[in-house]
C-alpha positions as CSV (number, residue, x, y, z in Angstrom):
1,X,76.3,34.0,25.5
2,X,76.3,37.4,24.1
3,X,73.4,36.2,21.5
4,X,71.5,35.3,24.1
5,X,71.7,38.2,25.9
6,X,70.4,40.1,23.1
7,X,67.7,37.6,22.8
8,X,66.6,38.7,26.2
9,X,66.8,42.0,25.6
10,X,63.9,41.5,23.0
11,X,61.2,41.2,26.0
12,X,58.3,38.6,26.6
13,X,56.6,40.5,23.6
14,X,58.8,38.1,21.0
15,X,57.2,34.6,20.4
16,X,60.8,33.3,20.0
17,X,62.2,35.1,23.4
18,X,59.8,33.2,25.4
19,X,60.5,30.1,23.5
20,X,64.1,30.6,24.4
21,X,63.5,31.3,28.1
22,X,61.3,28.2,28.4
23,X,64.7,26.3,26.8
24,X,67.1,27.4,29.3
25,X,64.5,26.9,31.9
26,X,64.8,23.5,31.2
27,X,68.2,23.2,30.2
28,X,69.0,24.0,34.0
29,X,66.6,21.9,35.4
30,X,68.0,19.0,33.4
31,X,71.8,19.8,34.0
32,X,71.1,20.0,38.0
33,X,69.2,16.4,37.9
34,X,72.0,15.1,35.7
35,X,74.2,16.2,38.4
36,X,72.5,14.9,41.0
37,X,72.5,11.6,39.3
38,X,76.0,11.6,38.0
39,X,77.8,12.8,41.3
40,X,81.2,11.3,39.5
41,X,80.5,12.8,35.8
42,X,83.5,14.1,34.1
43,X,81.2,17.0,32.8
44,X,79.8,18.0,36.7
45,X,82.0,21.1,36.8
46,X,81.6,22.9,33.5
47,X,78.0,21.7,33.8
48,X,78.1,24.1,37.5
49,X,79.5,26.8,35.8
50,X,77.4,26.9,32.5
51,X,74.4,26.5,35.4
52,X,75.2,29.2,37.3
53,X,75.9,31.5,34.1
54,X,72.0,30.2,33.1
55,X,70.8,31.2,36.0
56,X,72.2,34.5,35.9
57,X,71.0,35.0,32.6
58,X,67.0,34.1,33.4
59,X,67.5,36.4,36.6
60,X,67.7,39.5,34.3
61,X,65.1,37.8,31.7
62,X,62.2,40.1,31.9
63,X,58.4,37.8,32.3
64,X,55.2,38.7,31.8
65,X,52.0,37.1,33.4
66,X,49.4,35.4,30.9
67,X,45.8,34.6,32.2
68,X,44.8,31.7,34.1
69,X,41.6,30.4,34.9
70,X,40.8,30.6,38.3
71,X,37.0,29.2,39.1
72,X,35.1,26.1,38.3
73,X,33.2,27.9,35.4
74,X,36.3,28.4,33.9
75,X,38.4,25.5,35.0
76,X,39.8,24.8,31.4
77,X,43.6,25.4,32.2
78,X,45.6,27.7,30.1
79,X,48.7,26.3,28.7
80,X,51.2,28.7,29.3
81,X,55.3,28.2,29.6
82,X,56.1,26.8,32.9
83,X,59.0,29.8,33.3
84,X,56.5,32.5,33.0
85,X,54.9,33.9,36.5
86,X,51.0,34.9,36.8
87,X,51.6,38.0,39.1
88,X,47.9,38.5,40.9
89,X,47.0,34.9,41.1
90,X,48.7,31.6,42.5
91,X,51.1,29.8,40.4
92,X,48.6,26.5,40.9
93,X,45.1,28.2,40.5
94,X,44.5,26.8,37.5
95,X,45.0,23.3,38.7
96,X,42.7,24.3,41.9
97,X,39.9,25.4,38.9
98,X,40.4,22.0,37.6
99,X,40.1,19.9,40.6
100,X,36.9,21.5,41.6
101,X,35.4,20.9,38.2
102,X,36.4,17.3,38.6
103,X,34.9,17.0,42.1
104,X,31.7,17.6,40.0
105,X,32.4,15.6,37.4
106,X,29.1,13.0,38.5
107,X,32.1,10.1,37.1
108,X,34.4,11.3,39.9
109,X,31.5,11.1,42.3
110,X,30.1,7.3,41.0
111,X,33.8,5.7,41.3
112,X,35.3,8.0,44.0
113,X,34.1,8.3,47.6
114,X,33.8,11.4,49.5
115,X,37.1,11.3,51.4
116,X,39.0,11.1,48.5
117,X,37.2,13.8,46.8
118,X,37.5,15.9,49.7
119,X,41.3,15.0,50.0
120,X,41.8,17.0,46.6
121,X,40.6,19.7,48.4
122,X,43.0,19.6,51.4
123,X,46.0,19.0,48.6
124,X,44.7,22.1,46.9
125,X,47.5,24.7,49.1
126,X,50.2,22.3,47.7
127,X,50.5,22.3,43.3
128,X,52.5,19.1,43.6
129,X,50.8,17.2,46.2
130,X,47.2,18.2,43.9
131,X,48.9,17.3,40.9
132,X,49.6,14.3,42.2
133,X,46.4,13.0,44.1
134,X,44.6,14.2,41.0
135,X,46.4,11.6,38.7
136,X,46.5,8.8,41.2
137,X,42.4,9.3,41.5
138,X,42.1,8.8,37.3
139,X,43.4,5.5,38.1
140,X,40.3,4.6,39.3
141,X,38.4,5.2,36.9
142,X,36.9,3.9,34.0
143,X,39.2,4.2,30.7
144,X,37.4,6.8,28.6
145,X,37.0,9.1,31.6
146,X,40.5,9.0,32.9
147,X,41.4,9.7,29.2
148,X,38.7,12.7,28.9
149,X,40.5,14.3,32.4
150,X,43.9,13.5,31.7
151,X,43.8,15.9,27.9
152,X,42.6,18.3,30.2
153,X,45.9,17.9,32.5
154,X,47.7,17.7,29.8
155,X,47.5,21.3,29.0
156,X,49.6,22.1,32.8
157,X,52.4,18.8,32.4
158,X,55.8,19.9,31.7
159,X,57.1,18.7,28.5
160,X,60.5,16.6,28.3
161,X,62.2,20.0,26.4
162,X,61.1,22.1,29.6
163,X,62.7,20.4,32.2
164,X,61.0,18.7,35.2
165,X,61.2,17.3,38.8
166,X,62.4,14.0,37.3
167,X,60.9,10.4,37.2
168,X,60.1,7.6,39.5
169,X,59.9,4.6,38.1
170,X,58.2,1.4,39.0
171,X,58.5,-2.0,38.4
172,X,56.1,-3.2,35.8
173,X,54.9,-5.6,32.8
174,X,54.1,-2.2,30.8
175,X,55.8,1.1,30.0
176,X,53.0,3.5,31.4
177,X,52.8,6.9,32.7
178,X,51.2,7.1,35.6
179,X,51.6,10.4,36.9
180,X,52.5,12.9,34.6
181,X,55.7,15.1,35.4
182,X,54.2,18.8,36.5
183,X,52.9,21.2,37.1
184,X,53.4,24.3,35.8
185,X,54.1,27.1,38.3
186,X,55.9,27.5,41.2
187,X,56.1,23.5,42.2
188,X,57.2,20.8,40.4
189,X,55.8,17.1,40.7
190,X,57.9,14.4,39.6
191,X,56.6,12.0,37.3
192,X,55.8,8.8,38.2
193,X,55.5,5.5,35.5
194,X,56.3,1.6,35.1
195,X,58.5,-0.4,33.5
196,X,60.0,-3.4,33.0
197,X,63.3,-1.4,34.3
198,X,61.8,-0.5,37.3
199,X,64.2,-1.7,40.1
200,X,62.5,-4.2,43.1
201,X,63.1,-3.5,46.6
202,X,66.0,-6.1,48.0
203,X,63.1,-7.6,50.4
204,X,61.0,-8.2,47.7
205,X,63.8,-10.0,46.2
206,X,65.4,-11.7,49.0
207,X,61.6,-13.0,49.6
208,X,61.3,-15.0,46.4
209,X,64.4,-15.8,46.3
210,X,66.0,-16.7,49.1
211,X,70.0,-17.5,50.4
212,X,71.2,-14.9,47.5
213,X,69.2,-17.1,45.0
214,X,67.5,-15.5,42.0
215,X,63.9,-15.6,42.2
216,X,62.4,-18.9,39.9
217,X,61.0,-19.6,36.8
218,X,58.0,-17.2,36.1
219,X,58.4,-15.4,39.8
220,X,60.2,-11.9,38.0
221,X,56.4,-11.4,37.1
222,X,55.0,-11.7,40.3
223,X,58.2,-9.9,41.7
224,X,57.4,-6.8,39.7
225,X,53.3,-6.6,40.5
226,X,54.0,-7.1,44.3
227,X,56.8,-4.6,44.4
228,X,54.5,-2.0,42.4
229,X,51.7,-2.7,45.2
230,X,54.3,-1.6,47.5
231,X,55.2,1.4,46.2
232,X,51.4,2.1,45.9
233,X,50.7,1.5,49.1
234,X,53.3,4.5,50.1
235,X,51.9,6.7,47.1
236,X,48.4,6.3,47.1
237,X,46.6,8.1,51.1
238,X,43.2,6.9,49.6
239,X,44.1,2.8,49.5
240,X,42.5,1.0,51.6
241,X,42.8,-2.1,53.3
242,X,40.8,-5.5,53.8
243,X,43.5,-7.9,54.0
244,X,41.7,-10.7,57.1
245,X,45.3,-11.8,58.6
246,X,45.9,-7.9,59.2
247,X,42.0,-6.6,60.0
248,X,39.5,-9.7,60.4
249,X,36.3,-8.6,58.5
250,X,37.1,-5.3,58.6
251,X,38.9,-2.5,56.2
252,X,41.5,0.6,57.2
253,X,42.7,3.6,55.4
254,X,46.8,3.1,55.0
255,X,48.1,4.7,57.7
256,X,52.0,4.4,58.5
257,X,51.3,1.6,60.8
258,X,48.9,-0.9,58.3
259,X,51.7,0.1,55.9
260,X,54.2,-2.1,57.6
261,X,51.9,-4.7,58.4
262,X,50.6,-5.0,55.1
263,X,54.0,-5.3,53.6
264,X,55.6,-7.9,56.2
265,X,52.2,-10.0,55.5
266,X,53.0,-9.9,51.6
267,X,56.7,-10.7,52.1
268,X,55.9,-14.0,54.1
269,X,53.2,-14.8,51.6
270,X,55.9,-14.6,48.8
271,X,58.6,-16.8,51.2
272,X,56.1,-19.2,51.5
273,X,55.7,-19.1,47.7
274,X,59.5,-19.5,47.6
275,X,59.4,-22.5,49.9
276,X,56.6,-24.6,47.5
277,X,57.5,-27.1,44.6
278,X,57.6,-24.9,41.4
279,X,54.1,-26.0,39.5
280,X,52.8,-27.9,42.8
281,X,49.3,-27.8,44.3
282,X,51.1,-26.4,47.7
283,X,52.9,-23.3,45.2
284,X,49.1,-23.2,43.6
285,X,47.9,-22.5,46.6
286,X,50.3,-20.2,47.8
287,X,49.8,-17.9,44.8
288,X,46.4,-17.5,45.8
289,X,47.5,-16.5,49.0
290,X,49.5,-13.7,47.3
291,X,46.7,-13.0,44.6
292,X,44.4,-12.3,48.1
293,X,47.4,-10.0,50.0
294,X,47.6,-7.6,46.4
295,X,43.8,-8.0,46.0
296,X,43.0,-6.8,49.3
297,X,44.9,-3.9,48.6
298,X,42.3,-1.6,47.8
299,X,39.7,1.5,47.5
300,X,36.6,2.8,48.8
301,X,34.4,1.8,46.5
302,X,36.9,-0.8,44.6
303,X,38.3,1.0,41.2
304,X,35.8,0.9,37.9
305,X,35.9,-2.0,35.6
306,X,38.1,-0.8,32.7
307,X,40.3,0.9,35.2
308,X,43.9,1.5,35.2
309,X,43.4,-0.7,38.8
310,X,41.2,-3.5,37.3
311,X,44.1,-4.2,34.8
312,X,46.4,-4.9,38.0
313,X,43.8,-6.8,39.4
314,X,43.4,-9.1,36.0
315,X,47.1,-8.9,36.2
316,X,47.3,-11.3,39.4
317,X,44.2,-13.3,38.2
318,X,46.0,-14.3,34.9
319,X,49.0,-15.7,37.0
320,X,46.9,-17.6,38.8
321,X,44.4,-18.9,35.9
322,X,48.2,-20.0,34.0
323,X,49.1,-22.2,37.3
324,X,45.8,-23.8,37.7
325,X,46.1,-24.6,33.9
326,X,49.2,-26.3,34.0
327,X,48.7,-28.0,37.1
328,X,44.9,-29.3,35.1
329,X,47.2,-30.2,31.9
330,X,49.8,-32.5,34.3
331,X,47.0,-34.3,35.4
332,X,46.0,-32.5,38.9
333,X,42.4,-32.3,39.6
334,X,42.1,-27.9,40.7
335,X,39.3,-25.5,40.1
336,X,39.4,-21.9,40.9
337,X,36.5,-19.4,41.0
338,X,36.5,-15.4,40.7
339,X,33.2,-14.7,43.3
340,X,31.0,-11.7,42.4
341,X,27.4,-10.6,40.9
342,X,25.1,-10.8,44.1
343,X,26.2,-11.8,47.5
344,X,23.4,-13.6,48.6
345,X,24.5,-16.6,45.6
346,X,28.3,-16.5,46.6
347,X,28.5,-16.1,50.6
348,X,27.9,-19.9,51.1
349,X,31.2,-20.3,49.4
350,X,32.8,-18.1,51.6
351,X,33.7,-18.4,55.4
352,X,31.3,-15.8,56.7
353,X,34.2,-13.3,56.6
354,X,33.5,-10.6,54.1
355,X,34.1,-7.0,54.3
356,X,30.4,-5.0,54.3
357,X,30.7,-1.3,52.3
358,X,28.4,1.4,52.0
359,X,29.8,2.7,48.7
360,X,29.8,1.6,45.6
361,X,27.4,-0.1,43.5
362,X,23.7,-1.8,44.9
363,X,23.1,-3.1,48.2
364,X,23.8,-6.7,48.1
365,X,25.9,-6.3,44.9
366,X,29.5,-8.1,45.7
367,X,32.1,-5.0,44.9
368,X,35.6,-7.2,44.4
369,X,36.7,-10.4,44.9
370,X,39.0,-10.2,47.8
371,X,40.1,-14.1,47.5
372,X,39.6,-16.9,45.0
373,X,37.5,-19.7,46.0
374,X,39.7,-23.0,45.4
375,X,39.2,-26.8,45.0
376,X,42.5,-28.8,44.7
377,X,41.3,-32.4,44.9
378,X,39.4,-32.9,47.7
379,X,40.8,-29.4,49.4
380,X,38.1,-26.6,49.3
381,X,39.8,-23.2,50.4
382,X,36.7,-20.5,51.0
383,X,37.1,-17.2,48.6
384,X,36.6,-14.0,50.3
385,X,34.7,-10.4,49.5
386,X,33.8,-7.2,49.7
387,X,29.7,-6.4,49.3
388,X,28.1,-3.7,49.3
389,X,25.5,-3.6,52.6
């Protein structure tokens, strides 16, 4: 420890002082989530100990501020180490520069509608909170400019060297970062990605498979994109939802109460699934039921083609395409059809009980595909969307 007392003696002036600042910063924050995690863990007491002898250490460690931008004009953030305080200026300026520059940005105002932009504004006294809605708003968007705004994040996320709030991870198909862990200053946002590791909720499993069973053949991949939904739908204040057993040709922001109620409807929709023949017309058609709950899960105007969100939405499709396939290929006579391009060619092959929008696209363009229209035999189930009026 001596060395690295001298090291601090040097001063913020040395390139290789701050370097080693920004290490113990994050050796500590990794030691205390190790801890957390590990309440058991041989190592928990020496790891207290060499913590608090850290921490005593970075108290003494003299910091100097470096610049920030801190307006719209200037809203290119400023990587600096995320130990370092900006005396004269909020620890999360920077990040407030950004967000108004992406407010402007006329691709955050084609795919994003104005309460969500304005709810970047109301996150903008909490860094984490910003951080987060920011991220969770690129998902909307079309690939290349989510990609564009998320290099320009890039420059505030904590590295994996620094030390961070940690991850949450979710179940999906595909490792992917959602959320990156930051920002830099005085809060920390946890990072937030998928993966096949991604643990699903007991309900979600006791729903498709049920008495203690494990869930069947092909249902782990259904399991995973309708526990992700879920965890969305807690995540994500800017969903919205059309789902016609819950709100009958109508659409609500997620509040706590269409939380519940939209979970409880996609849990009996998946013990119904449970219930049905593996490969039968009857589990067919309950997988469209289920494709309808997580399609009707939703923004205001739906998310860009090309979107992180489309891909979930393709997601659900493909696993109902693959059924219908099968079911064709064993001899079954099934059809189902995706609805969209213009509502006036498409609302005779629904029930009359779409869900009007004022955002997004033309009038009279149909926005999403809320339910598949389906023929199995003589059976026609109506398919259900969203238009823009």
């Amino acid at each position: 420890m001596e060395a690295v007392n001298r090291l601090a003696g040097v001063g913020e002036q040395s390139e290789i002082a701050r370097t080693a600042r920004s290490g113990l910063v994050g050796l500590v924050a990794s030691l205390e989530d190790a801890i957390g995690r590990c309440p058991h863990d041989e190592g928990r007491e020496p790891a207290i100990e060499l913590i608090s002898r850290l921490n005593k250490i970075l108290a003494d460690w003299p910091a100097a501020a470096r610049p920030v931008a801190t307006s719209a004009a200037d809203a290119k953030p400023v990587a600096t180490s995320p130990a370092v305080p900006r005396p004269g200026h909020g620890p999360d300026d920077g990040l407030r520069a950004l967000a108004a520059a992406f407010v402007g940005d006329p691709a955050a105002r084609e795919y994003l509608d104005e309460q969500s932009l304005a709810a970047l504004a109301g996150a903008a006294a909490d860094g984490a909170e910003l951080w987060r809605t920011l991220h969770l708003c690129l998902l909307r968007l079309p690939g290349p400019a989510a990609d564009s705004w998320r290099a320009e994040l890039a420059a505030f996320a904590v590295p994996e060297t620094a030390g961070h709030a940690g991850w949450r991870t979710l179940p999906g198909e595909l490792e992917t970062i959602l959320v990156a862990p930051g920002p830099l200053g005085a809060t920390r946002a946890e990072g937030i990605r998928t993966s096949a590791r991604g643990l699903i909720p007991d309900d979600v499993l006791a729903a498709l498979g049920p008495d203690g069973r494990e869930p069947g053949p092909g249902a782990t991949e259904l399991a995973r994109l309708s526990a992700l939904l879920l965890h969305l739908s807690e995540l994500d204040d800017n969903l919205v939802l059309c789902l016609e057993s819950v709100l009958y040709m109508g659409s609500r922001r997620l509040d706590g109460k269409y939380r519940q109620l939209y979970r409880a409807d996609l849990l009996g929709r998946l013990r119904e699934y449970a219930r049905r023949e593996p490969g039968s017309p009857g589990a067919l058609e309950a997988l469209v039921e289920i494709d309808e709950a997580l399609n009707s899960l939703t923004h205001r105007p739906p998310a860009a083609g090309g979107s992180w969100w489309a891909q979930v939405r393709q997601q659900s499709r493909r696993m109902v395409d693959r059924a219908a396939a099968a079911l064709n290929e064993a001899g079954a006579d099934v059809e189902i059809l995706p609805l969209g391009l213009r509502y006036r060619d498409v609302r005779d092959l629904t029930a009359g009980n779409d869900v009007a929008f004022r955002s997004g696209g033309k009038p009279g363009d149909v926005l999403a595909c809320l339910k598949l229209w389906t023929r199995i035999g003589d059976r026609v189930i109506p398919g259900r969307v969203m238009y823009r009026a």
